[in-house]
C-alpha positions as CSV (number, residue, x, y, z in Angstrom):
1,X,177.2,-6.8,136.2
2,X,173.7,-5.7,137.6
3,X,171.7,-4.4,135.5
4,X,167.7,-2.5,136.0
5,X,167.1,-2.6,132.5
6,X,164.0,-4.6,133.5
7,X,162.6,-2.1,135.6
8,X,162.9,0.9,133.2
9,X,161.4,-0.9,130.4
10,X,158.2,-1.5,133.2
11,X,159.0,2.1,133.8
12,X,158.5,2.9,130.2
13,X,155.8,1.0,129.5
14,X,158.0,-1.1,127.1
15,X,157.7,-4.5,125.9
16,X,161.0,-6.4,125.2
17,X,160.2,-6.5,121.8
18,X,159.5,-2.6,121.2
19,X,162.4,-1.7,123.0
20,X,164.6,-4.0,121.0
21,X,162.9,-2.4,118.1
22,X,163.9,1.1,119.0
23,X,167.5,0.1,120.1
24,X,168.1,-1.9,116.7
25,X,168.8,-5.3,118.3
26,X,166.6,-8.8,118.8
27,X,164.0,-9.2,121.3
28,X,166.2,-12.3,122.6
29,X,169.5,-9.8,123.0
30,X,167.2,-8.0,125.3
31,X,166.3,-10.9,127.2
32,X,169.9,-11.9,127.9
33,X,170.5,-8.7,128.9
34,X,168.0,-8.4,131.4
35,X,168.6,-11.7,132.9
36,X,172.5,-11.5,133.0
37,X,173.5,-13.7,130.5
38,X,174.9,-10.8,128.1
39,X,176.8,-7.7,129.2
40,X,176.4,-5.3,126.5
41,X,178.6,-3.0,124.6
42,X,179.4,0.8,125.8
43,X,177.2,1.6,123.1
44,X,174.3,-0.8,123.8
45,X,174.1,0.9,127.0
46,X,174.7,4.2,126.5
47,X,171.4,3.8,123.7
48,X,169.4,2.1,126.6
49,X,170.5,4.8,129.0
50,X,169.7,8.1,126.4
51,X,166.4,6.4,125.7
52,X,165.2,6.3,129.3
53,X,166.7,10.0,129.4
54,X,168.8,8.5,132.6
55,X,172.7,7.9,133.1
56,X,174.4,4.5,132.4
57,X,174.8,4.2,136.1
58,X,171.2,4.4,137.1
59,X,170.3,1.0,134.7
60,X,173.9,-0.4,134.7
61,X,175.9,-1.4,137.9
62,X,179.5,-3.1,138.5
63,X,179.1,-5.7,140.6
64,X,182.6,-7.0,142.8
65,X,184.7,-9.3,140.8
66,X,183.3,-7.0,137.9
């Protein structure tokens, strides 16, 4: 899974740390995340997405073989 969680936290002006702070989950959970090593829950994402005020789609993506 692709993921632009990166870029909307530089959109955001977000730090990894204050936006693991505001989701509830560790600094290092966001860091997997963002570099591919952790896919996260339906409602991981769905926070992450309602926070930037976008749609899971637009910072989540399938990728083939997904």
């Amino acid at each position: 899974m692709k993921n632009r969680l990166k870029v909307q936290r530089a959109e955001h002006n977000f730090s990894q740390a204050h936006l693991a702070e505001r989701i509830g989950v560790s600094r290092q959970t966001i860091n997997s995340i963002e570099t591919g090593r952790y896919v996260p829950s339906t409602i991981l994402a769905l926070k992450l997405a309602h926070l930037f005020g976008v749609r899971v789609e637009e910072v989540f993506q399938l990728e083939d073989g997904d």
